[in-house]
Structures are given as structure tokens and as C-alpha cells.
VMD Tcl script that draws the C-alpha trace (Angstrom):
set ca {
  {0.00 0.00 0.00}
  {1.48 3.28 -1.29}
  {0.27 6.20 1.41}
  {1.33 9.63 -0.04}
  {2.45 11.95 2.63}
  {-0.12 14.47 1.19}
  {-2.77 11.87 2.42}
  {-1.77 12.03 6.35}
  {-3.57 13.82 8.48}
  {-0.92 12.90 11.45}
  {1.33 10.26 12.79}
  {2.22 9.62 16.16}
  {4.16 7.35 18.44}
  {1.15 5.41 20.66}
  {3.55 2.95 22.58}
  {5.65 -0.04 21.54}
  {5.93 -3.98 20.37}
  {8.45 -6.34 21.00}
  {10.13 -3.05 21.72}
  {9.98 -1.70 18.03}
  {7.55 1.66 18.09}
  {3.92 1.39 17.59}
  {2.75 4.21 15.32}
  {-1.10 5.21 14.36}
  {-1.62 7.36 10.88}
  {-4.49 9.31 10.78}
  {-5.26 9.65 6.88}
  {-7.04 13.02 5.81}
  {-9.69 10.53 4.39}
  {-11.14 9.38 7.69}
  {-8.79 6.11 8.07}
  {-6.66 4.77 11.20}
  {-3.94 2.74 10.48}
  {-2.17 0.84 13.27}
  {1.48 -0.30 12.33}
  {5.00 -1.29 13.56}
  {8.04 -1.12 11.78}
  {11.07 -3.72 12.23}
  {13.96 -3.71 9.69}
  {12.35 -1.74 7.58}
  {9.36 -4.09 7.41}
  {5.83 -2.50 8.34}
  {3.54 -5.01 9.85}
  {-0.42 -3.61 10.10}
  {-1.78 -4.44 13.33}
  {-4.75 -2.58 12.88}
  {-7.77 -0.33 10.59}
  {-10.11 1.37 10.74}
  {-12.79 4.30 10.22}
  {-12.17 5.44 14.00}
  {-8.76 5.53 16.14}
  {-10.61 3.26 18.55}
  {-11.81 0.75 15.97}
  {-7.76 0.68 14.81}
  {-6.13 0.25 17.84}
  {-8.93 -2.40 19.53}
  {-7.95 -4.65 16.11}
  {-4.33 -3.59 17.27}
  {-4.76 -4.72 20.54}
  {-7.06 -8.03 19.23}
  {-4.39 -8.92 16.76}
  {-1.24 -8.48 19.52}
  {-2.22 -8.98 23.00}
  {1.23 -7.91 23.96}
  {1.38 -4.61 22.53}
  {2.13 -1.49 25.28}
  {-0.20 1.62 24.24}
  {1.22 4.23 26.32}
  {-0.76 6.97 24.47}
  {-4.14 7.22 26.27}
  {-7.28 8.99 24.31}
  {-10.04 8.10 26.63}
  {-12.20 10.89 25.75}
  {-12.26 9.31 21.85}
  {-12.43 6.04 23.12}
  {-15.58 4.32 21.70}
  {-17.68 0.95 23.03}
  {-16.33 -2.07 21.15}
  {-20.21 -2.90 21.24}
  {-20.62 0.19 19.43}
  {-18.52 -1.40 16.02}
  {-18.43 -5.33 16.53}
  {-20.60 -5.40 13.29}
  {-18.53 -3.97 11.51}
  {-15.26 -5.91 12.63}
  {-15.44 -8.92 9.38}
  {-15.27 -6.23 7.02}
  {-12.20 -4.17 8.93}
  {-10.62 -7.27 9.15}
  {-10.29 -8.24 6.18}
  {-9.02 -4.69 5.13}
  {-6.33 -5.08 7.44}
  {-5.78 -8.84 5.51}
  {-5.55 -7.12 2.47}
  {-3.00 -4.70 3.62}
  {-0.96 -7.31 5.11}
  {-1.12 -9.41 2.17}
  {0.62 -6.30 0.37}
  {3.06 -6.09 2.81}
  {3.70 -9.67 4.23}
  {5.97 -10.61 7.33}
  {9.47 -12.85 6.80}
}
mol new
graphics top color blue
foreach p $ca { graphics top sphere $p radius 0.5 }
foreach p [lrange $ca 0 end-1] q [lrange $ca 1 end] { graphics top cylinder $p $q radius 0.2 }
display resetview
């Protein structure tokens, strides 16, 4: 997947796996992307239309994963999307399909 840096809305550090940083990507489009980067391999952990949505497929995915950034007042119900979670993941199959781990 080819992400333009025209099409980010931000990026920030949200905590750490297997002690390699954890980042989120907000794209100007509306999507959250979860994702870790070990030698220069990106591995999606997680997608979504919300921040919450991403990082509760992050968190899903990889129990072990350390969020250290905290956004409790955009934190949303996971009762709230749970419908919705076949079709986010397999978007987040299809991204790691482009990308896939050695």
C-alpha cells in the first residue's frame, strides 16, 4: 500500500511492540492505520474508520502490545462497532497481504 504523505492527516508514536515503536496514521480521508516497523518491514496491526476501531484490532491482533498513548475521551464501546469488525478485518488482511511478514 502506497500512502502519499499528502494523504496524512498525522502520525504519532502510541507505545511499543516487542520493543519496536507502535505508530497510528491518521489519513485526511477518515482512516486509522495501526502499524509497527522492524527492519524496515511494516507489519499492520490494525484499521479502521475510528482511532478506537484501529487500535482495539491492534490490541485483538497483539495482546502484547504497550499503548502508552491514552485517548479516553475518543475512546468508543467495542459494542458500538463489533458489526462492523469482518469487514475491517479483512481490510487489514488485504494490507498485510501487500506487505507480508518474513
Amino acid at each position: 500500500m502506497q500512502i502519499r504523505p499528502q494523504e496524512i492527516d498525522y502520525k504519532k508514536d502510541i507505545g511499543t511492540l516487542d520493543g519496536a515503536p507502535v505508530i497510528e496514521l491518521g489519513l485526511k480521508g477518515g482512516l486509522h492505520i495501526v502499524l509497527t516497523t522492524r527492519h524496515d518491514k511494516i507489519d499492520y496491526l490494525g484499521v479502521g474508520p475510528h482511532r478506537a476501531v484501529a487500535r482495539f484490532m491492534a490490541k485483538k491482533r497483539r495482546p502484547d502490545i504497550q499503548i502508552s498513548e491514552l485517548s479516553k475521551s475518543e475512546d468508543v464501546a467495542p459494542e458500538h462497532f463489533q458489526h462492523l469488525m469482518p469487514q475491517y478485518e479483512a481490510m487489514l488482511g488485504q494490507l498485510s497481504a501487500l506487505n507480508p511478514r518474513k
